[in-house]
One Martini backbone bead per residue (centre of mass of N, CA, C, O) as a GRO file, in nm:
protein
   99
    1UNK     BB    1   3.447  -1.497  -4.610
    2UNK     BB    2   3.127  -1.600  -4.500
    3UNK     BB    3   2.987  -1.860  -4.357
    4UNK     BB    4   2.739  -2.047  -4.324
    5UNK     BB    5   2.605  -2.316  -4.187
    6UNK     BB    6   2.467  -2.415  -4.427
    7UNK     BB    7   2.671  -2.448  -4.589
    8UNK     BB    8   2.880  -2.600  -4.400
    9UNK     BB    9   2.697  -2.868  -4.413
   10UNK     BB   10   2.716  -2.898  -4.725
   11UNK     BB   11   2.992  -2.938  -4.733
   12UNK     BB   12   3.036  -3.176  -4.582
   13UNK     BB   13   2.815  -3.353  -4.774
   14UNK     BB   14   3.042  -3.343  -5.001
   15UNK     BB   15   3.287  -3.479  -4.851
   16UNK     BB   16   3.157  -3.765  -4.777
   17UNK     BB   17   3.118  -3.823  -5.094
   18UNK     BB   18   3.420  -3.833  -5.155
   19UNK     BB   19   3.514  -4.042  -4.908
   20UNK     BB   20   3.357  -4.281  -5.017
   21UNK     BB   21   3.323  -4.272  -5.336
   22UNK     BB   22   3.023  -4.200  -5.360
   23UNK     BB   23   2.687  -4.115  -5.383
   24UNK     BB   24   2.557  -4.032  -5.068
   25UNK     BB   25   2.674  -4.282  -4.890
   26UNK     BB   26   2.557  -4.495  -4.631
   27UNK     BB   27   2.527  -4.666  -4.377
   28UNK     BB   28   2.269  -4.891  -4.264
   29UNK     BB   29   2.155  -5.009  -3.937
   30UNK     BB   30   1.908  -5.107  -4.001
   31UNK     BB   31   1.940  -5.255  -4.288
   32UNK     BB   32   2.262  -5.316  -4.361
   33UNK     BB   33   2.330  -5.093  -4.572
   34UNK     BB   34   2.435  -4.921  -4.845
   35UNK     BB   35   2.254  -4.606  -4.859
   36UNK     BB   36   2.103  -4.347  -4.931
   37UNK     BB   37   2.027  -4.005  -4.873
   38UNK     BB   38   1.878  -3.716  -4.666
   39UNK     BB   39   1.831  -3.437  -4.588
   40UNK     BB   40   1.726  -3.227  -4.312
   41UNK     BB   41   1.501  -3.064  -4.096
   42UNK     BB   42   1.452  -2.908  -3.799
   43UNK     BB   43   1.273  -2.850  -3.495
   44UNK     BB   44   1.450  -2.792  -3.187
   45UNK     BB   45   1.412  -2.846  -2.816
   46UNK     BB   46   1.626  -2.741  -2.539
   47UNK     BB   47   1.780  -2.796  -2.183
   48UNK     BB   48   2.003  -2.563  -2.051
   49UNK     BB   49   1.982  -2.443  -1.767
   50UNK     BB   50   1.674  -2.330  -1.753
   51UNK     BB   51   1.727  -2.309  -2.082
   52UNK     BB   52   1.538  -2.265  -2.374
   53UNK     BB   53   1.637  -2.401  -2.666
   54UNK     BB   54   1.583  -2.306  -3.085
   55UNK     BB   55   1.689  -2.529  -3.338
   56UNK     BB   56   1.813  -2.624  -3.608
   57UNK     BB   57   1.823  -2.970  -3.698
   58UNK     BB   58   1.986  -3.213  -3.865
   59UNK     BB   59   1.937  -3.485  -4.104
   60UNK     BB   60   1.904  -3.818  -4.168
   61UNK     BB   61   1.766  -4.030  -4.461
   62UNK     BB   62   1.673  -4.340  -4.561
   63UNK     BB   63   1.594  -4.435  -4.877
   64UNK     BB   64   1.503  -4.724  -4.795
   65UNK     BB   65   1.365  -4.710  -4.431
   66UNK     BB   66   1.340  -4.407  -4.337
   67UNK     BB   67   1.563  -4.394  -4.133
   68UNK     BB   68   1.810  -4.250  -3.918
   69UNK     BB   69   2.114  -4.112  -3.999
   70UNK     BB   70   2.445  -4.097  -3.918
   71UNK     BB   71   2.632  -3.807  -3.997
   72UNK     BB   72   2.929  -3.703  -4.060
   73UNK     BB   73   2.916  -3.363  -3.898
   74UNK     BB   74   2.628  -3.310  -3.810
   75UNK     BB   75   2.652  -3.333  -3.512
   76UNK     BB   76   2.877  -3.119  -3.478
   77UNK     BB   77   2.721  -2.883  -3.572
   78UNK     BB   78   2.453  -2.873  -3.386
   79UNK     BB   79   2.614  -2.873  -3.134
   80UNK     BB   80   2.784  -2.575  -3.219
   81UNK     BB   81   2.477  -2.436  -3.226
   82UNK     BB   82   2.401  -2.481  -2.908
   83UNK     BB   83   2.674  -2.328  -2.844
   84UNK     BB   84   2.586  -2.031  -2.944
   85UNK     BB   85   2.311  -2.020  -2.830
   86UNK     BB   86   2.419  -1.998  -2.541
   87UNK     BB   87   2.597  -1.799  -2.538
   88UNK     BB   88   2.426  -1.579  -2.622
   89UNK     BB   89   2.229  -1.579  -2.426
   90UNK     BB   90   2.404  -1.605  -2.155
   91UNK     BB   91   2.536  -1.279  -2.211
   92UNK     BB   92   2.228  -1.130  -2.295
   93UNK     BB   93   2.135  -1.184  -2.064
   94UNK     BB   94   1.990  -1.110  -1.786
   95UNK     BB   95   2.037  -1.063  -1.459
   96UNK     BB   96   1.890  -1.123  -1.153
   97UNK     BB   97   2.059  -0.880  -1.027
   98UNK     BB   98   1.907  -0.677  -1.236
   99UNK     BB   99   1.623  -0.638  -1.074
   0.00000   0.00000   0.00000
């Protein structure tokens, strides 16, 4: 059975709410408080050797003060999801000697 990323992602925060004891809860750097969060997405455009690529990126957000918050798990998929799109671009792009 082949998981998509968005299922990955989800069970990170599954897995987190487990290890944590807690429901859904990190400690919040602004606030200084253990509290709530929810993930969203984003599109973010990154520029890695002179090719710009485009991916949706998760992220954490406190549901205290509303600042974003590293979940831990979700900047590794991220990461991953950067490095698998460049390896695609990098692989299947024209190379300039074939112009």
């Amino acid at each position: 059975m082949m998981i998509n990323k968005d299922d990955k992602i989800m069970m990170i925060i599954k897995e987190n709410k487990m290890i944590m004891g807690r429901k859904n809860e990190l400690l919040c750097s602004k606030c200084r408080k253990r509290v709530s969060y929810k993930i969203f997405k984003r599109p973010v455009k990154v520029k890695i050797k002179d090719m710009e690529l485009e991916y949706e990126e998760y992220y954490g957000i406190c549901d205290n003060c509303k600042s974003e918050l590293f979940v831990p798990g979700v900047t590794d998929q991220n990461e991953e999801r950067i490095e698998e799109l460049y390896s695609c671009l990098l692989y299947t792009s024209p190379s300039p000697r074939d112009a």
